[in-house]
PDB file as gemmi writes it, atoms N, CA and C in Angstrom:
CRYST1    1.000    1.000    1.000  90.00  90.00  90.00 P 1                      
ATOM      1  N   UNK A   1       0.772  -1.195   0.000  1.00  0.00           N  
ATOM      2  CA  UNK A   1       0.000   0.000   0.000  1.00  0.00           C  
ATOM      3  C   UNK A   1       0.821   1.271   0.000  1.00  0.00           C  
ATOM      4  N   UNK A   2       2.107   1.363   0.746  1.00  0.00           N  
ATOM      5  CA  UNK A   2       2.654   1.983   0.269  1.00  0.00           C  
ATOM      6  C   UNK A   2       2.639   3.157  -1.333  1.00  0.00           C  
ATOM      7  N   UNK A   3       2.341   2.735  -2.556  1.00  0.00           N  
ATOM      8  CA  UNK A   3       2.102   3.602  -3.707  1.00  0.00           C  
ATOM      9  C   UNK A   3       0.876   4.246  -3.757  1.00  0.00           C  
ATOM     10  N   UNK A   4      -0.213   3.883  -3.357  1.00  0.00           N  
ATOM     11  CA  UNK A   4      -1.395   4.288  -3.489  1.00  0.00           C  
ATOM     12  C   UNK A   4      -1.234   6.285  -2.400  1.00  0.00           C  
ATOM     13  N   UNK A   5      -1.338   6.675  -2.722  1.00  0.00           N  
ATOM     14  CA  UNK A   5      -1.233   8.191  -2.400  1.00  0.00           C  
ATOM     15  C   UNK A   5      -2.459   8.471  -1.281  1.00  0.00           C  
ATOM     16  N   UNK A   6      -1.977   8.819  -0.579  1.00  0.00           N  
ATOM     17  CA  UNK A   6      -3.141   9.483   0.872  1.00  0.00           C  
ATOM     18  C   UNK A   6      -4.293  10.342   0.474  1.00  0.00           C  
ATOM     19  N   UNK A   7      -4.856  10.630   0.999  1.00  0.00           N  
ATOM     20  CA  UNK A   7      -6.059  11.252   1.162  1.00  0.00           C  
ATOM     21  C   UNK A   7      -6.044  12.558   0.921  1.00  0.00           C  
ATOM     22  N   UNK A   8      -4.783  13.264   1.347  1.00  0.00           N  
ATOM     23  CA  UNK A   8      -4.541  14.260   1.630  1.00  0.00           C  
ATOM     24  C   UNK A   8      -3.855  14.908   0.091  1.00  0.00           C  
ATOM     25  N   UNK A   9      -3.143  13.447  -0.133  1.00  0.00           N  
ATOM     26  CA  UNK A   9      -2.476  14.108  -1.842  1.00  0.00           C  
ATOM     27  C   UNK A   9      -3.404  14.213  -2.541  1.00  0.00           C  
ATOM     28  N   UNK A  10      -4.159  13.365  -2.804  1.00  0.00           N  
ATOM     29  CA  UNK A  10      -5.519  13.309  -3.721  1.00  0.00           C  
ATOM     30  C   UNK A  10      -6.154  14.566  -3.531  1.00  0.00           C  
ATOM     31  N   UNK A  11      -5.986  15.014  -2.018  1.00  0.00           N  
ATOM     32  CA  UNK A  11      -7.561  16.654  -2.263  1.00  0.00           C  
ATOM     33  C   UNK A  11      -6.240  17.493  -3.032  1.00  0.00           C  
ATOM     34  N   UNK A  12      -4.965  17.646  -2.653  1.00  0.00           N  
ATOM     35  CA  UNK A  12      -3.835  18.711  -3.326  1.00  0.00           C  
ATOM     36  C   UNK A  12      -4.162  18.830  -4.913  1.00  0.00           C  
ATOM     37  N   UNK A  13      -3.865  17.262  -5.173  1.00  0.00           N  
ATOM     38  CA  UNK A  13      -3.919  17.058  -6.991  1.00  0.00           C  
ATOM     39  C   UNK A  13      -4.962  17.861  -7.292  1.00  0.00           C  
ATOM     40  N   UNK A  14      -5.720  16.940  -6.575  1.00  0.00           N  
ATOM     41  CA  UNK A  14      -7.481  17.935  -7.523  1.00  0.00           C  
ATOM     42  C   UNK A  14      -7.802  19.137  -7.139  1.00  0.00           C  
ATOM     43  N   UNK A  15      -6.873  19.921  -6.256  1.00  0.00           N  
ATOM     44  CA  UNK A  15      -7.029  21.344  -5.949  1.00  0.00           C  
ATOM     45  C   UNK A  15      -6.288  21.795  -6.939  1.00  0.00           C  
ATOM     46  N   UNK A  16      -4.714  21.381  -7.166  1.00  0.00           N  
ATOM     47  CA  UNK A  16      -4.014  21.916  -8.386  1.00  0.00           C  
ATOM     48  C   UNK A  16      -5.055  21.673  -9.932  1.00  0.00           C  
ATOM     49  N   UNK A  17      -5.404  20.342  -9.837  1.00  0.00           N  
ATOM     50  CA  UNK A  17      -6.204  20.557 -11.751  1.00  0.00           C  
ATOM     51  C   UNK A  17      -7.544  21.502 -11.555  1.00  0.00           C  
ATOM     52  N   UNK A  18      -7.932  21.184 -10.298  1.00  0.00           N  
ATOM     53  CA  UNK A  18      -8.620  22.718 -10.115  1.00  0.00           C  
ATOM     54  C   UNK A  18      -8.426  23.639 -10.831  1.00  0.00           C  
ATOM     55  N   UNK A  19      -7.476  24.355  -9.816  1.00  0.00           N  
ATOM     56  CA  UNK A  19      -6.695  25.618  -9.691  1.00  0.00           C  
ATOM     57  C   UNK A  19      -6.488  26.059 -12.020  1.00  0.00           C  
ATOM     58  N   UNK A  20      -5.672  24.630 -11.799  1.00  0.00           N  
ATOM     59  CA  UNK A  20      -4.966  24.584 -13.441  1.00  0.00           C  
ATOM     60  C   UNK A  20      -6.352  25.407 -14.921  1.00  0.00           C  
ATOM     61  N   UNK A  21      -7.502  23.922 -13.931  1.00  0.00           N  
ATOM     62  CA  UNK A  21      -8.593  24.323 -15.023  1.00  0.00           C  
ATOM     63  C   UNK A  21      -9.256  26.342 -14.857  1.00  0.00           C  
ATOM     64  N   UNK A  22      -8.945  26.436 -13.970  1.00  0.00           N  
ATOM     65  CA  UNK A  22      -9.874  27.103 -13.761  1.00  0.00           C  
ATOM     66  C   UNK A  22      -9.043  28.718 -14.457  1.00  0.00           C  
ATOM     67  N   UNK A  23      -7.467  28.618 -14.541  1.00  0.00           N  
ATOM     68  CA  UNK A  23      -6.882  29.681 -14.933  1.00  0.00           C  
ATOM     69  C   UNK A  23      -6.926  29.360 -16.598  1.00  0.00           C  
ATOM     70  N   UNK A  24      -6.956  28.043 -16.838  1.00  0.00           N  
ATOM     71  CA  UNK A  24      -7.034  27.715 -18.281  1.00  0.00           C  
ATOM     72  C   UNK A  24      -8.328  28.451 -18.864  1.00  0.00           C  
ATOM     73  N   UNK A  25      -9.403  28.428 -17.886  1.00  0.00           N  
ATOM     74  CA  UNK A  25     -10.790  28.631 -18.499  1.00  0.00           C  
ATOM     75  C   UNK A  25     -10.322  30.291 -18.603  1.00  0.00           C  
ATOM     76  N   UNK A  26     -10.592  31.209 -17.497  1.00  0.00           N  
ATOM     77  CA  UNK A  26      -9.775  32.453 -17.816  1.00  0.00           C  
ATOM     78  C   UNK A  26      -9.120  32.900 -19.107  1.00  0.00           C  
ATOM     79  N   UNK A  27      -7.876  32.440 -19.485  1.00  0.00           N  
ATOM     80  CA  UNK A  27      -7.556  31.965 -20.615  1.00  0.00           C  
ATOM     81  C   UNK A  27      -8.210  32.131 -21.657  1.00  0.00           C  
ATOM     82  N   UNK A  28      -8.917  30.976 -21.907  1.00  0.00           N  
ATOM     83  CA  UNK A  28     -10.080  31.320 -22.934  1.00  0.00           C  
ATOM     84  C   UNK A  28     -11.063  32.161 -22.846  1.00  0.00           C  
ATOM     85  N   UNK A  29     -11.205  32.498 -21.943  1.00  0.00           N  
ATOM     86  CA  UNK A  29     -12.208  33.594 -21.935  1.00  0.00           C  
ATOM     87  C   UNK A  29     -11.972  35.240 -22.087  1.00  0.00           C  
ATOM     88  N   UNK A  30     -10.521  35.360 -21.892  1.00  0.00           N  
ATOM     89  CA  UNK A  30      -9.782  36.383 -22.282  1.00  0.00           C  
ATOM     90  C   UNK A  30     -10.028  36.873 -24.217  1.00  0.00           C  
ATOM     91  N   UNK A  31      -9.333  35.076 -24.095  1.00  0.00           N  
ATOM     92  CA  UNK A  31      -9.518  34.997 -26.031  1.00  0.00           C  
ATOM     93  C   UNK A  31     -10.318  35.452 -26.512  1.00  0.00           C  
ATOM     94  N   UNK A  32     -11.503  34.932 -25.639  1.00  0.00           N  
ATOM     95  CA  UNK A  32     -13.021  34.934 -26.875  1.00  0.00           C  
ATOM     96  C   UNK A  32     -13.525  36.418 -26.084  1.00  0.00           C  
ATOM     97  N   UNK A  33     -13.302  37.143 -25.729  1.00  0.00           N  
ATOM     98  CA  UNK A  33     -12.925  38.780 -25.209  1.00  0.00           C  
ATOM     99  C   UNK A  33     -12.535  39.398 -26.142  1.00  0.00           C  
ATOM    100  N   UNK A  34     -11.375  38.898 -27.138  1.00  0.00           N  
ATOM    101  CA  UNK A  34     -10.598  39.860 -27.551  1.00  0.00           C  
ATOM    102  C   UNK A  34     -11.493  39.399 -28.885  1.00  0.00           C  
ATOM    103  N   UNK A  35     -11.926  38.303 -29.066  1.00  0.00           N  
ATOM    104  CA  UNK A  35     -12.433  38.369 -30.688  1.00  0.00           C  
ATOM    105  C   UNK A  35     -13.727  39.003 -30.793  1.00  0.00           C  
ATOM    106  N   UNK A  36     -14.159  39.617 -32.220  1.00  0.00           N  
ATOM    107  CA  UNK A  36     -15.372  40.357 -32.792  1.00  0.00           C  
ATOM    108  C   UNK A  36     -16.163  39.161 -33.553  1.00  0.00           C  
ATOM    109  N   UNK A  37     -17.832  39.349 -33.288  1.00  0.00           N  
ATOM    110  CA  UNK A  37     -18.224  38.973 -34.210  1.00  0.00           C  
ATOM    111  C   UNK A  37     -18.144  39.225 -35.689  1.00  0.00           C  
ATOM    112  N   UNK A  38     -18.496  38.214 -36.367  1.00  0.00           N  
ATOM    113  CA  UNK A  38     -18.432  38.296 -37.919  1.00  0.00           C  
ATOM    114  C   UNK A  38     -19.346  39.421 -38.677  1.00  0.00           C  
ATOM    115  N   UNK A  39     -20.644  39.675 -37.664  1.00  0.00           N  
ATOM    116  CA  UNK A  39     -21.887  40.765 -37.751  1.00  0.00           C  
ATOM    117  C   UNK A  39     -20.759  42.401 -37.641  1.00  0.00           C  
ATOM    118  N   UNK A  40     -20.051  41.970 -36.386  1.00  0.00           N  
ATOM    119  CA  UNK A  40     -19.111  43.552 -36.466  1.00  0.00           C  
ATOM    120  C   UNK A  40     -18.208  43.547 -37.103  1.00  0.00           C  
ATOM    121  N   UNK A  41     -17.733  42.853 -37.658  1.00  0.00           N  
ATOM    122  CA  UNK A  41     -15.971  42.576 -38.649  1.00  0.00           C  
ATOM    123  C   UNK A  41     -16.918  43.167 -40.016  1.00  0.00           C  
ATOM    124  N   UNK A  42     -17.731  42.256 -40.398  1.00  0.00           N  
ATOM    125  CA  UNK A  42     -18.433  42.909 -41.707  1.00  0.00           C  
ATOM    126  C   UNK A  42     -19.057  44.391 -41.717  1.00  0.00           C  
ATOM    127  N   UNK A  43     -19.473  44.959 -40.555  1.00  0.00           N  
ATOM    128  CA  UNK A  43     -20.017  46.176 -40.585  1.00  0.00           C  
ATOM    129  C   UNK A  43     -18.991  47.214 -40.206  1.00  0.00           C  
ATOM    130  N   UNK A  44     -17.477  46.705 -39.780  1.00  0.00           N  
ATOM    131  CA  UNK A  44     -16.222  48.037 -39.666  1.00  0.00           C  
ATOM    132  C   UNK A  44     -15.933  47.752 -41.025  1.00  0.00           C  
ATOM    133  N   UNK A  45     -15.883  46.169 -42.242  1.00  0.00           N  
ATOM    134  CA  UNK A  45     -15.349  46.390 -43.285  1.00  0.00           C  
ATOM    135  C   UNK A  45     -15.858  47.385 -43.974  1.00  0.00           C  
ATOM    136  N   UNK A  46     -17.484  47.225 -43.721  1.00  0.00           N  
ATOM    137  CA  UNK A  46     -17.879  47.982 -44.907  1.00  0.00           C  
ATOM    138  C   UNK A  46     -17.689  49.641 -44.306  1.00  0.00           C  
ATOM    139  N   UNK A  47     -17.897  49.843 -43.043  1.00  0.00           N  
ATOM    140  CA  UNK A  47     -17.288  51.167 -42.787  1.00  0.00           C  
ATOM    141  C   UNK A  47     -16.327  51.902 -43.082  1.00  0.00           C  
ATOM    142  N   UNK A  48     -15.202  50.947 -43.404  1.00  0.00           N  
ATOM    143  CA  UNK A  48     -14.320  50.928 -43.539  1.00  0.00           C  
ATOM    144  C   UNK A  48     -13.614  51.221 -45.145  1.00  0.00           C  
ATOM    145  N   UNK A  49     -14.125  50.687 -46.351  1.00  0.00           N  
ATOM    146  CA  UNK A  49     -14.565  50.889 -47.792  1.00  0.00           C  
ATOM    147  C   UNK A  49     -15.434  51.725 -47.805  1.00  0.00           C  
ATOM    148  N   UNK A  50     -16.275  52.188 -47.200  1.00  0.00           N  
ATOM    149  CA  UNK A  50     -17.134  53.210 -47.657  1.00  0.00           C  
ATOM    150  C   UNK A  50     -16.396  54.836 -47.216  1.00  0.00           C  
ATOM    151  N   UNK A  51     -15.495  54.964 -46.161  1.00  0.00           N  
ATOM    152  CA  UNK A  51     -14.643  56.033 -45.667  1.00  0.00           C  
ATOM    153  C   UNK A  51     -13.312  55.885 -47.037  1.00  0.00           C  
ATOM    154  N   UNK A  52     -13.101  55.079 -47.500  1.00  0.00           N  
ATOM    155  CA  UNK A  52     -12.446  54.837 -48.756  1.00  0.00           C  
ATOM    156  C   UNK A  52     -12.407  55.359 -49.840  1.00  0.00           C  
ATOM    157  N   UNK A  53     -13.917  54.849 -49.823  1.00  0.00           N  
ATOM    158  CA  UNK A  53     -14.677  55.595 -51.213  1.00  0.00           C  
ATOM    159  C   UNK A  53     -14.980  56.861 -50.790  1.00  0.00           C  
ATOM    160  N   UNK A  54     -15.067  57.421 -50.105  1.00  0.00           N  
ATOM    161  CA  UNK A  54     -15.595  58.871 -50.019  1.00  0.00           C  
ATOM    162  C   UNK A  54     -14.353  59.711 -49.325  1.00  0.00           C  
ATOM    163  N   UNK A  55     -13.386  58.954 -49.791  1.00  0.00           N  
ATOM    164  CA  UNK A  55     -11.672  59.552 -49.764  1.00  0.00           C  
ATOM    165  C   UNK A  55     -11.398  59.819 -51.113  1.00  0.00           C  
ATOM    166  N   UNK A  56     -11.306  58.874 -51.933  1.00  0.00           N  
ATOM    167  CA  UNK A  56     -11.030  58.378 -52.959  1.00  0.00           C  
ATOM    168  C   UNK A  56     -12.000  59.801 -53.923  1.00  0.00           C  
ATOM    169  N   UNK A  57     -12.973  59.665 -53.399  1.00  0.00           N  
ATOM    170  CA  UNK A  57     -13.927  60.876 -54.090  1.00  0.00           C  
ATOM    171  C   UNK A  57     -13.408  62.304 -53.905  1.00  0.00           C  
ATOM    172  N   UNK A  58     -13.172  62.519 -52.679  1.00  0.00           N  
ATOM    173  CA  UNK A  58     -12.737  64.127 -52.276  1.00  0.00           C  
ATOM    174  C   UNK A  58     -11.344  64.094 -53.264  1.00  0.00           C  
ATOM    175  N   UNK A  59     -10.250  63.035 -52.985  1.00  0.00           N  
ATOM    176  CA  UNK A  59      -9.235  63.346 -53.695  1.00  0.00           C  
ATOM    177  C   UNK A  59      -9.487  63.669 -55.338  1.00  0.00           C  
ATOM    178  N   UNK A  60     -10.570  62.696 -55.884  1.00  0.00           N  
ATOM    179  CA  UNK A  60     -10.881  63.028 -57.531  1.00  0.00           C  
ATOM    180  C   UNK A  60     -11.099  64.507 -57.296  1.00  0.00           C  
ATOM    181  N   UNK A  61     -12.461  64.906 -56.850  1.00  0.00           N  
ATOM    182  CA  UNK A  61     -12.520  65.945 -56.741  1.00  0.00           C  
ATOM    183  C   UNK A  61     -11.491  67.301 -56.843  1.00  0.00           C  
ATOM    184  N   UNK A  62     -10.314  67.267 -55.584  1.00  0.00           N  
ATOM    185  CA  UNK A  62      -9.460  68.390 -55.762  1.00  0.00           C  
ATOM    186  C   UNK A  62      -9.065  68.150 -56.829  1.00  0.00           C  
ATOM    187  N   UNK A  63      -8.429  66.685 -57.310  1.00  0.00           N  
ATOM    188  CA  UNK A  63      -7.674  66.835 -58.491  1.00  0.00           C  
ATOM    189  C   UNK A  63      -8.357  67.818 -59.804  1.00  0.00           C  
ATOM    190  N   UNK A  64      -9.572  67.356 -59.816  1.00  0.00           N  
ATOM    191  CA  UNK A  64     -10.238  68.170 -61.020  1.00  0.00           C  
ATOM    192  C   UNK A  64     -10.794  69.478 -60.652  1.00  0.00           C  
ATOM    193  N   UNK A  65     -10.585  70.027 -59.846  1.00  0.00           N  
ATOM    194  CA  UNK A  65     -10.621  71.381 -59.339  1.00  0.00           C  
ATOM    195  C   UNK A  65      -9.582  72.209 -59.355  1.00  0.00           C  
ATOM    196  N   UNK A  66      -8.039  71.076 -59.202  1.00  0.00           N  
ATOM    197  CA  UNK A  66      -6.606  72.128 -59.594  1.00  0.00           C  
ATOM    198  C   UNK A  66      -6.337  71.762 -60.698  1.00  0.00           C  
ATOM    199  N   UNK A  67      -6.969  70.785 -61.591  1.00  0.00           N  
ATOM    200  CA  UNK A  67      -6.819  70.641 -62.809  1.00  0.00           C  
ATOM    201  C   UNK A  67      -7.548  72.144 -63.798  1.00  0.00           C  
ATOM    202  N   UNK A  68      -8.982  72.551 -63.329  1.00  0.00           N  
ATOM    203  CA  UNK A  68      -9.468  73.336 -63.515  1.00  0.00           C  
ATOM    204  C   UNK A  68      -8.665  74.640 -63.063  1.00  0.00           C  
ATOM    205  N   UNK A  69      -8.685  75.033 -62.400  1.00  0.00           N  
ATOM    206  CA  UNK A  69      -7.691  75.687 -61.824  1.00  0.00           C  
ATOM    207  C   UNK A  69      -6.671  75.899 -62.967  1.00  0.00           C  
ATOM    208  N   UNK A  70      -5.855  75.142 -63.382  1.00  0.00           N  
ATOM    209  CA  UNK A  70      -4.832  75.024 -64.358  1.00  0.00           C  
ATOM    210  C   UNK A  70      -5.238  75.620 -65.718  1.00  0.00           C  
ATOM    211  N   UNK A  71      -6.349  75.099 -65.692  1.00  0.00           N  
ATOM    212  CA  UNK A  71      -6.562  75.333 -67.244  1.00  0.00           C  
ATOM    213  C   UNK A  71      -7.004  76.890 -67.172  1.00  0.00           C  
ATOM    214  N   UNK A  72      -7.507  77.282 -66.248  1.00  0.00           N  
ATOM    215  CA  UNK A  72      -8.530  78.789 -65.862  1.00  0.00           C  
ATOM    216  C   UNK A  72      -7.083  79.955 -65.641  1.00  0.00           C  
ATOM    217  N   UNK A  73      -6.136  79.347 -65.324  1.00  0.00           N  
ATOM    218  CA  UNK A  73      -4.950  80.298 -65.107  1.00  0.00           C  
ATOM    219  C   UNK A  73      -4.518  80.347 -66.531  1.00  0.00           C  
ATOM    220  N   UNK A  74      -4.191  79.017 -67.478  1.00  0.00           N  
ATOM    221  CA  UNK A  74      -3.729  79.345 -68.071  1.00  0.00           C  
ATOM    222  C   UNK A  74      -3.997  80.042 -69.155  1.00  0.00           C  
ATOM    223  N   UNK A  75      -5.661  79.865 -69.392  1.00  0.00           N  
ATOM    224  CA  UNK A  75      -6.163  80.720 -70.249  1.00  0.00           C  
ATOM    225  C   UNK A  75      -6.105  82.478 -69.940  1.00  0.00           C  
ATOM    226  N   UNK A  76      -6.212  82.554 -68.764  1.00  0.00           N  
ATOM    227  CA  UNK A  76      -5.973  83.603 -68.417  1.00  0.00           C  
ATOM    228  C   UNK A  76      -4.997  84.592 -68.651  1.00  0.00           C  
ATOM    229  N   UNK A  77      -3.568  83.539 -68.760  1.00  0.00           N  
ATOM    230  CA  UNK A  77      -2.237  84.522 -69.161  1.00  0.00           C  
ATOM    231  C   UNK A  77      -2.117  84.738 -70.410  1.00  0.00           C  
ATOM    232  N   UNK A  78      -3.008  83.638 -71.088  1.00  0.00           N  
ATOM    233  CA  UNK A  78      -3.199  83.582 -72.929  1.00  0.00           C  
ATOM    234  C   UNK A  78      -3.510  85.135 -73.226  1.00  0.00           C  
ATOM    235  N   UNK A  79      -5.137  85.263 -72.473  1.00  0.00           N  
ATOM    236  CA  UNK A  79      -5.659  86.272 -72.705  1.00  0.00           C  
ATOM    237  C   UNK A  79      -4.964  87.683 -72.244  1.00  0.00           C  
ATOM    238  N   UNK A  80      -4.048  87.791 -71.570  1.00  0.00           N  
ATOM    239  CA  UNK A  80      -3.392  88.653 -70.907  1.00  0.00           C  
ATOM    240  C   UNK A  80      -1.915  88.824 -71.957  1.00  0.00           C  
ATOM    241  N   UNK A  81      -1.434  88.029 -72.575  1.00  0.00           N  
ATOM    242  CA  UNK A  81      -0.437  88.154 -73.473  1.00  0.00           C  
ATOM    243  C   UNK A  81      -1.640  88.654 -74.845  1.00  0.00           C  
ATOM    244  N   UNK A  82      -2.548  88.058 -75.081  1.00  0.00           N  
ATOM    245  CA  UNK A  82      -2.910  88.631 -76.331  1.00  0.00           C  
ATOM    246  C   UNK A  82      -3.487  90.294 -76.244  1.00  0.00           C  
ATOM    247  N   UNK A  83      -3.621  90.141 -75.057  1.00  0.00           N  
ATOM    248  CA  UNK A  83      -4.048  91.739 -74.762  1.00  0.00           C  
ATOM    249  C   UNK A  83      -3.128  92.741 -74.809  1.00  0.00           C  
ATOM    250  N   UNK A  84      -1.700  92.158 -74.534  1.00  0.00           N  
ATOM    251  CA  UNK A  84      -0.780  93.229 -74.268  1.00  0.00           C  
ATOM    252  C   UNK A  84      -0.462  93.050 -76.183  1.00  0.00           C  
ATOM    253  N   UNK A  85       0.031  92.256 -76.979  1.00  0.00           N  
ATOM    254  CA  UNK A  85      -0.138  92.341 -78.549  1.00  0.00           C  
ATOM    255  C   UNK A  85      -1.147  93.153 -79.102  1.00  0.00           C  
ATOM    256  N   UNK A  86      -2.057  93.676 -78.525  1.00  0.00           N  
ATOM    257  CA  UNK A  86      -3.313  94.194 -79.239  1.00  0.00           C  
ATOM    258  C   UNK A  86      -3.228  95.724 -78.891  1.00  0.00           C  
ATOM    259  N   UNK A  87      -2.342  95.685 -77.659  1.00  0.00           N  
ATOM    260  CA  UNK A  87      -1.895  97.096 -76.815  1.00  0.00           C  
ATOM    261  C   UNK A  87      -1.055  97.640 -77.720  1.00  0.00           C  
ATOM    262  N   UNK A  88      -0.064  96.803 -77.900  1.00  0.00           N  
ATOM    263  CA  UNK A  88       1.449  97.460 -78.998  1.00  0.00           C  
ATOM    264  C   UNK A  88       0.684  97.620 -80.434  1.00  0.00           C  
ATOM    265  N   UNK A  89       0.378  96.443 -80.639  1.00  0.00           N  
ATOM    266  CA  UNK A  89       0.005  96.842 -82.147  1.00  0.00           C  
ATOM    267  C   UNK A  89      -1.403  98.300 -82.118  1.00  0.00           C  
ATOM    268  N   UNK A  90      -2.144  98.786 -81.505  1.00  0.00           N  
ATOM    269  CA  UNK A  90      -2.584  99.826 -80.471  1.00  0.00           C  
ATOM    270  C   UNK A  90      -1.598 101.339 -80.805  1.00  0.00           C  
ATOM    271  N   UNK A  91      -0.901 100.910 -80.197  1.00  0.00           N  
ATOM    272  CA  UNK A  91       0.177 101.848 -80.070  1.00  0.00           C  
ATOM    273  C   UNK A  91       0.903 102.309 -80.970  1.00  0.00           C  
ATOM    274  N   UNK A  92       1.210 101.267 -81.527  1.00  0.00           N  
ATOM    275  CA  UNK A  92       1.794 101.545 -82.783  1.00  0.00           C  
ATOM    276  C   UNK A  92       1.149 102.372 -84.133  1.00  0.00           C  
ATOM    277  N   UNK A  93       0.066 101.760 -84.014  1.00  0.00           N  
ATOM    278  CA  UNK A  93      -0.553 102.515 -85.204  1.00  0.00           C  
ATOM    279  C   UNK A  93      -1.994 103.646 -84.787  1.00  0.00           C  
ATOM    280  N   UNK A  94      -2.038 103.773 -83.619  1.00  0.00           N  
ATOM    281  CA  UNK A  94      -2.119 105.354 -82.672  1.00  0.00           C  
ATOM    282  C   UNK A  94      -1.441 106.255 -82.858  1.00  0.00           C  
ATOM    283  N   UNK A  95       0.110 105.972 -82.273  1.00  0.00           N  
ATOM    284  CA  UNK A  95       1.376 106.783 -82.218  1.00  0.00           C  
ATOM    285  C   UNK A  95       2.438 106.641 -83.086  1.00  0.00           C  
ATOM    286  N   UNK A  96       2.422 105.693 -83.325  1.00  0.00           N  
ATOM    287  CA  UNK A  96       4.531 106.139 -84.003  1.00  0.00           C  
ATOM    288  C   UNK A  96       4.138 105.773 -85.260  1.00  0.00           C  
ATOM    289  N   UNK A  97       2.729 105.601 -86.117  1.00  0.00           N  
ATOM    290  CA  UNK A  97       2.926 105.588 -87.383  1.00  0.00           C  
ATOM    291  C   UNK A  97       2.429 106.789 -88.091  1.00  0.00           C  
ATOM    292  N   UNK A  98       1.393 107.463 -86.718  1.00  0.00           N  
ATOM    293  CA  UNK A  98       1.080 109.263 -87.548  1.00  0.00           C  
ATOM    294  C   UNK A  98       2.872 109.974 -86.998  1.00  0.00           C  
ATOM    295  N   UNK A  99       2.747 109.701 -86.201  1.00  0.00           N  
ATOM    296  CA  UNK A  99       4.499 110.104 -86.308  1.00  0.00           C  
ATOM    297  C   UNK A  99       5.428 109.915 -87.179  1.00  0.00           C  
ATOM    298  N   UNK A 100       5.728 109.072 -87.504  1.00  0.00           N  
ATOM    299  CA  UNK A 100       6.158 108.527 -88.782  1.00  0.00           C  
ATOM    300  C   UNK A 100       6.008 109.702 -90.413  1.00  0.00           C  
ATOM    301  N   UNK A 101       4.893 108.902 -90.199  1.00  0.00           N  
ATOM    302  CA  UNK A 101       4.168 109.910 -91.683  1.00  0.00           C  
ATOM    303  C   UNK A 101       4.558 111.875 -91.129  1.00  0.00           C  
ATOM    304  N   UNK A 102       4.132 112.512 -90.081  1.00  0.00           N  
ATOM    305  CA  UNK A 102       4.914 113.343 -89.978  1.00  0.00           C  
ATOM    306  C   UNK A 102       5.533 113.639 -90.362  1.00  0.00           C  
ATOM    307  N   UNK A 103       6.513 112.897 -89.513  1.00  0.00           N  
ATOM    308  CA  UNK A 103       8.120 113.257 -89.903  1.00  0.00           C  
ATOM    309  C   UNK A 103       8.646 113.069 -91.415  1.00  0.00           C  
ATOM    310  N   UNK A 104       8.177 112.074 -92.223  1.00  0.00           N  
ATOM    311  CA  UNK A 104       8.432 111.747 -93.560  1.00  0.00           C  
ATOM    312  C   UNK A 104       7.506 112.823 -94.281  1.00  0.00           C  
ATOM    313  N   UNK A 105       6.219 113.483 -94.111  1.00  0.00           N  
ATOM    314  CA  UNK A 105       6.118 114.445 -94.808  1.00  0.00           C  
ATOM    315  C   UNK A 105       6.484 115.883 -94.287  1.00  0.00           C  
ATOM    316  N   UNK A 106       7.437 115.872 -93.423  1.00  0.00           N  
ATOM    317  CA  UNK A 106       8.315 117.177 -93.044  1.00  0.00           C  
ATOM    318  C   UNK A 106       9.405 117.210 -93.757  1.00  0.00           C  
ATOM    319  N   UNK A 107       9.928 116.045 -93.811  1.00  0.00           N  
ATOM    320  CA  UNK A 107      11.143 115.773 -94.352  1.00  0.00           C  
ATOM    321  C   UNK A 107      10.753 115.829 -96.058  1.00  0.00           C  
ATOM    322  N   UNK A 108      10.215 114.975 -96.409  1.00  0.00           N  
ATOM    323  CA  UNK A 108       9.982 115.702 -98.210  1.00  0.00           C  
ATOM    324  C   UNK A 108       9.878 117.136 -98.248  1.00  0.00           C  
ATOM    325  N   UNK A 109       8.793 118.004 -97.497  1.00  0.00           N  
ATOM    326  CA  UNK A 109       8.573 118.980 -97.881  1.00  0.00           C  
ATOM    327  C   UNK A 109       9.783 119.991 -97.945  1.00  0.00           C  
ATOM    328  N   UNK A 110      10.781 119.654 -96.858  1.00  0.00           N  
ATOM    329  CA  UNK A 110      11.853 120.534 -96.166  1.00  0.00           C  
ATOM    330  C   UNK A 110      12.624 119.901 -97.860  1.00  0.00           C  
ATOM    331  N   UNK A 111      13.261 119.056 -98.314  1.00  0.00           N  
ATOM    332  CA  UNK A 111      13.553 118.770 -99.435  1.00  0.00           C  
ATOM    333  C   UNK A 111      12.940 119.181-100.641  1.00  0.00           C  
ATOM    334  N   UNK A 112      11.954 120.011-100.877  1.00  0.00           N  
ATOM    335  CA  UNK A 112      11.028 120.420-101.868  1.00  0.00           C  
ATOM    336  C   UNK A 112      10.647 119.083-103.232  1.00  0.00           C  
ATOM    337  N   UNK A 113       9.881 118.408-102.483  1.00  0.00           N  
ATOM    338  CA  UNK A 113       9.427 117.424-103.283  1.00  0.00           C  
ATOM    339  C   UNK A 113       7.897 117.945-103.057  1.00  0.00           C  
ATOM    340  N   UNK A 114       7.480 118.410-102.315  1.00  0.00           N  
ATOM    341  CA  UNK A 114       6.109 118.336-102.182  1.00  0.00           C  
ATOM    342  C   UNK A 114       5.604 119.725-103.239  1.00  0.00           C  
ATOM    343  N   UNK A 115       6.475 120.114-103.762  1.00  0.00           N  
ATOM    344  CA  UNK A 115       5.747 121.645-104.704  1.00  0.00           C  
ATOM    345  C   UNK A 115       5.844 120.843-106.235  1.00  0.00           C  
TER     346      UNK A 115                                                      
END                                                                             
């Protein structure tokens, strides 16, 4: 009789697989704590793609707004260079071509071509 274990070891053991089970269960219950249902995993995905898409949108957006932008400036300097061409040529035949003629019919006359 000797091997057969006392009374006393037997309550220890089964206090330790106790003890064992009972931090094991903990354990799992931690786990299944930390996991989400499949109902909430699918409803942050789609939260989640839909904050995407309506990223994805604002960015189209600016793009075609500084794209616009681009094109609105550049027409702008078009029109601003053709304006200043329309100024000289303006100017030119305002001022320095009755000037011109002036001076070229001062100059014949002072030469007596004009009698």
């Amino acid at each position: 009789m000797p091997d057969e274990p006392t009374l006393g070891e037997v309550v220890r053991r089964l206090e330790a697989v106790h003890q064992s089970l009972k931090e094991d269960f903990r354990d799992v219950a931690g786990r299944l704590d930390g996991k989400v249902s499949i109902e909430r995993f699918q409803f942050e995905k789609d939260a989640q793609l839909e904050r995407e898409r309506l990223s994805n949108e604002r960015i189209k957006a600016i793009e075609t707004a500084r794209a616009q932008e681009a094109r609105e400036r550049q027409e702008a300097e078009q029109k601003a260079a053709d304006r200043r061409a329309a100024d000289r040529r303006l100017l030119f035949s305002a001022l320095i071509a009755p000037v011109l003629m002036l001076l070229l019919t001062l100059y014949l006359t002072s030469q007596g071509a004009g009698t």
